[in-house]
C-alpha positions as CSV (number, residue, x, y, z in Angstrom):
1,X,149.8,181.4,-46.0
2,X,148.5,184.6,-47.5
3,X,147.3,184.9,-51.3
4,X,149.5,188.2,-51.7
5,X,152.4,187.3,-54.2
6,X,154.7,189.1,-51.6
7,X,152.8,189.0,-48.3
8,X,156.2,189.5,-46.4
9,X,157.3,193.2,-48.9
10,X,160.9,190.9,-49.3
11,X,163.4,192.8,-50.7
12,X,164.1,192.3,-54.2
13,X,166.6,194.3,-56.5
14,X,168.4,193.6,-60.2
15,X,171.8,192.9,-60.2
16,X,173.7,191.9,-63.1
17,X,170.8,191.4,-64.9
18,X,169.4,188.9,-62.6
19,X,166.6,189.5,-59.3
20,X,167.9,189.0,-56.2
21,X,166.1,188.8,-52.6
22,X,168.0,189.5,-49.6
23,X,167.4,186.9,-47.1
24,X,167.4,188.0,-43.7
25,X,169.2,184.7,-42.0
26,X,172.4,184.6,-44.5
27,X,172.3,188.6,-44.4
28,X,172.8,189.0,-48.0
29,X,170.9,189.2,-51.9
30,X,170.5,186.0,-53.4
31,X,169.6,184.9,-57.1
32,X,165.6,185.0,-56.8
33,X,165.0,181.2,-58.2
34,X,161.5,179.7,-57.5
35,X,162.6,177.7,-55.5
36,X,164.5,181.0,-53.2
37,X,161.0,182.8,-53.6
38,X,159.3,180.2,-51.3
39,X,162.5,179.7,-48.9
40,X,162.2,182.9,-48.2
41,X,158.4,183.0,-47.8
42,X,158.8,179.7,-45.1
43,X,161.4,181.9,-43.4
44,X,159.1,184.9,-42.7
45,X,156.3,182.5,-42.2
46,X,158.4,181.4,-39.4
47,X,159.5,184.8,-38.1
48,X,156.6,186.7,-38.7
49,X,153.5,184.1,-37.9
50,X,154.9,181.6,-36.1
51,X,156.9,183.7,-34.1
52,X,159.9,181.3,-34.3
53,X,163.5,183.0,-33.5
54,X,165.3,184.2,-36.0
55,X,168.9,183.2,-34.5
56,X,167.7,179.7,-34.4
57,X,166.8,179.4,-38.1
58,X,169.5,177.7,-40.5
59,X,169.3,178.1,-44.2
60,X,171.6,176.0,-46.7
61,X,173.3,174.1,-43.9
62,X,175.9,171.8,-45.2
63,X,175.7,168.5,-44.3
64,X,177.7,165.2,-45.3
65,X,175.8,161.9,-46.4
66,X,177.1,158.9,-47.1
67,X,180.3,161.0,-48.5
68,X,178.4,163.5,-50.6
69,X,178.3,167.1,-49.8
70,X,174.6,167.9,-49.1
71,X,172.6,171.4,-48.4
72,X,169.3,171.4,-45.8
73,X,167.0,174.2,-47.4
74,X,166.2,175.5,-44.1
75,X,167.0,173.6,-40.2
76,X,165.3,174.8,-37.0
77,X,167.3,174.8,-34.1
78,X,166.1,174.8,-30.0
79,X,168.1,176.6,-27.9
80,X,170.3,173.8,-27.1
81,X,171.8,173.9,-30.8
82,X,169.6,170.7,-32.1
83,X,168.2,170.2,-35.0
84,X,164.3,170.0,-34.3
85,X,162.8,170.4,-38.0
86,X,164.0,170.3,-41.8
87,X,162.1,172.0,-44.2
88,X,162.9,170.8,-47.9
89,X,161.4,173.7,-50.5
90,X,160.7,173.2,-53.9
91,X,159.6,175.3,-56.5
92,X,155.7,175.8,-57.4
93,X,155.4,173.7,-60.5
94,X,157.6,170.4,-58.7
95,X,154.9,168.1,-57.3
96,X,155.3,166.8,-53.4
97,X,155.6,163.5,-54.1
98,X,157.6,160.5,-52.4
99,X,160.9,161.5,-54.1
100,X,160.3,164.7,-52.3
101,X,159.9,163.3,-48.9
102,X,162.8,160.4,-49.5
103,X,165.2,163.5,-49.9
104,X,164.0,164.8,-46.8
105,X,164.1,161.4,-44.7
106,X,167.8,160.8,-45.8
107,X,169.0,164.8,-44.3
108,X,167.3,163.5,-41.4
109,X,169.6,160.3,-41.5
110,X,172.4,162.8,-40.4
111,X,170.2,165.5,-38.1
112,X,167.8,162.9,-36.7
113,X,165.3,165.7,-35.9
114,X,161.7,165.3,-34.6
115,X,159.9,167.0,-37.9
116,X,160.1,167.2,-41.5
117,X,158.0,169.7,-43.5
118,X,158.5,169.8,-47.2
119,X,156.4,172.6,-49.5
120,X,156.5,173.9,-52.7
121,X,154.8,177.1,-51.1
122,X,151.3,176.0,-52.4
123,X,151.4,172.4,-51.0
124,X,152.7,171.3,-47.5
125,X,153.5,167.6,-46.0
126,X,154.2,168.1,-42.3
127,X,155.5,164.9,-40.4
128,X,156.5,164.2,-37.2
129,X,158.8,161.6,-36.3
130,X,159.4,159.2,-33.1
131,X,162.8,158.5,-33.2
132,X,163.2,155.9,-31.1
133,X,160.6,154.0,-33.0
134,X,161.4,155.5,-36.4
135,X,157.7,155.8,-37.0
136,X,156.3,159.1,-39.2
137,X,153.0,160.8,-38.3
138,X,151.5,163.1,-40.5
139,X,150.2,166.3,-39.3
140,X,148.0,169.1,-40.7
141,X,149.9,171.9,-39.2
142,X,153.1,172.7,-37.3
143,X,153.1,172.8,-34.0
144,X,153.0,175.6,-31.6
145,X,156.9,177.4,-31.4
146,X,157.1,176.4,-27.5
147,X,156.2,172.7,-28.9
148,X,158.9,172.5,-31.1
149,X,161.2,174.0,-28.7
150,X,160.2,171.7,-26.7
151,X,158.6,173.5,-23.8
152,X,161.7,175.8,-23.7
């Protein structure tokens, strides 16, 4: 990722005394937290380097576990409509630690997709997972988009 602040020129604009960023997947300004900042960086990341379709890209999907309302921070999609990757972002300052990745892991208890990849846009954990197996593998990078499409 670049060192620019704002290597991706997001939109940002005050509104009712608060920044906003319009995110280009929900189609609409949201309250810039530090958390939203890198959100929205992973998303162009995805668009703009890793030339990942945008249609396929899912932020803030709602998902049930064990009875609680939950929401994905962002879910990658292949054409088929699966699930193929969570990403869990965090703000700068919150450390990737296990607590990080457990919050991860249990999402996945519900998608079951092949790759997890949490950040806090300075820090990255990438992991892929057999699930068959249920065994993790962690990675330096993400994979190729045709990869995690899966040859698509």
């Amino acid at each position: 990722m670049s060192s620019d602040p704002n290597p991706y020129q997001l939109r940002i604009i005050q509104q009712d005394g608060k920044e906003r960023v319009f995110d280009i997947i929900r189609k609409k300004y949201v309250v810039l937290t530090p958390e939203e900042w890198v959100r929205q960086h992973i998303i162009h990341y995805l668009i703009n380097e890793h030339k990942f379709p945008k249609a396929l890209i899912s932020v803030e999907k709602q998902l049930l576990l064990n009875g609680l309302t939950k929401r994905t921070d962002i879910v990658l999609y292949n054409r088929r409509a699966n699930p193929i990757l969570i990403v869990e972002c965090k703000s700068p300052d919150v450390a990737l630690n296990q607590a990080v990745v457990d919050q991860a892991a249990r999402y996945n208890l519900t998608l079951r997709v092949p790759w997890l990849w949490v950040t806090n846009g300075t820090k990255h954990a990438i992991c892929k997972i057999t699930l068959d197996t249920e065994s993790w593998q962690w990675v330096d990078e993400l994979p190729g988009v045709n990869d995690l499409l899966g040859g698509e």
